[in-house]
C-alpha positions as MATLAB code, in Angstrom:
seq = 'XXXXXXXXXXXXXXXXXXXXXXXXXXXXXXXXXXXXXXXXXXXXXXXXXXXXXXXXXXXXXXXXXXXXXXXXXXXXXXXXXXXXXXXX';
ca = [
     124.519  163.904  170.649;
     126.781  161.329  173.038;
     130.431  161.637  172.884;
     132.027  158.400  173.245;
     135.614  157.758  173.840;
     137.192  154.381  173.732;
     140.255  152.924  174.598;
     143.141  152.317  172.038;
     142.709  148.662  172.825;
     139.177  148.711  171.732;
     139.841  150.305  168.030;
     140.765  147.033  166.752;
     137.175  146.120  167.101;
     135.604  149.824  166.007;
     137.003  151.947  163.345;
     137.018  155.257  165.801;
     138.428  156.215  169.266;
     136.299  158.909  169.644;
     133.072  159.910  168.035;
     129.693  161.383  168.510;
     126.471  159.033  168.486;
     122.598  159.863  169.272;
     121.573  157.260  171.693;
     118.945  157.634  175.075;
     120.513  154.915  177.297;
     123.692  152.608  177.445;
     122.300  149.952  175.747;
     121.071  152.203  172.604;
     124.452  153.703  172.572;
     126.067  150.185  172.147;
     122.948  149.140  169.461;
     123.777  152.605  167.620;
     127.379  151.372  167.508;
     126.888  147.494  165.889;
     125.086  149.472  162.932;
     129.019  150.359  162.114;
     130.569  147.402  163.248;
     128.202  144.425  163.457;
     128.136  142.762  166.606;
     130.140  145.055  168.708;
     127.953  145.307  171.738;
     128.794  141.634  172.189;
     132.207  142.421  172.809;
     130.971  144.945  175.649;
     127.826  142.611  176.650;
     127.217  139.444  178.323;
     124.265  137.486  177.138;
     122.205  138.697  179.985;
     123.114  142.538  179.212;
     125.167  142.591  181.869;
     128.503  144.659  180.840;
     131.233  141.947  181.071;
     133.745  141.750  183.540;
     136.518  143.489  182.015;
     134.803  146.310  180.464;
     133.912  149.279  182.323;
     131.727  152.052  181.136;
     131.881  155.515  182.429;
     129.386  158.173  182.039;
     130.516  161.825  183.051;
     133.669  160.545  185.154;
     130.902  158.330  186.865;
     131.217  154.103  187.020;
     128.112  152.728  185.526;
     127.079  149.047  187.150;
     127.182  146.347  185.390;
     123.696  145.800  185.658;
     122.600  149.200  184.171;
     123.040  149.660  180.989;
     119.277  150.934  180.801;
     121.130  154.087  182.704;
     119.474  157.286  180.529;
     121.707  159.759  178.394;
     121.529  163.252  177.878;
     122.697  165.542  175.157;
     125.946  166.707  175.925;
     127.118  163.294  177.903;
     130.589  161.991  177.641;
     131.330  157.799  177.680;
     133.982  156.381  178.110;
     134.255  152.890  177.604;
     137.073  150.670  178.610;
     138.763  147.410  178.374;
     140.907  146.139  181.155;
     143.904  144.621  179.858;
     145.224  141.567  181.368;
     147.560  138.295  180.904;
     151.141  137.925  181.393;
];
C-alpha cells in the first residue's frame, strides 16, 4: 500500500487528506483515486498526462517531473501531492 498525503487545499476536491491506496505508478495512483471522486486526476492532469503547472507531486521527499507520472511505486512509498496556491 501507497500513503498519500494531500494538501488542505486539495480536500475540497477529495474527501481525505491522507489515506492509503494500492497503485504501481503515479498515474495508477491518480486512476485509483477518481474511483472515489470521479474525475479527480483531471484536476492533477493535463490532457497530455503531464502534471499541471501548479501541482507538484512528491514521492519520498523527492520532486517527480512533470512528465513522469509513469514513475513506479513501491509498497511502503509516501506521496505527497500539492497545489500551489496563488492570486491576490
Amino acid at each position: 500500500m501507497i500513503k498519500v498525503v494531500l494538501t488542505a487545499n486539495l480536500h475540497k476536491y477529495y474527501p481525505e487528506r491522507e489515506f492509503q491506496i494500492d497503485a504501481s505508478s503515479i498515474l495508477e495512483l491518480l486512476y485509483e483515486m477518481d474511483k472515489n471522486r470521479p474525475n479527480f486526476s483531471s484536476y492533477i492532469l493535463e490532457d497530455n498526462l503531464a502534471i499541471r503547472k501548479h501541482v507538484n507531486i512528491f514521492l519520498n521527499g523527492n520532486l517527480i517531473e512533470k512528465s513522469n507520472v509513469k514513475t513506479a511505486l513501491n509498497a511502503g512509498d509516501t506521496v505527497h501531492i500539492m497545489q500551489a496556491l496563488s492570486g491576490g
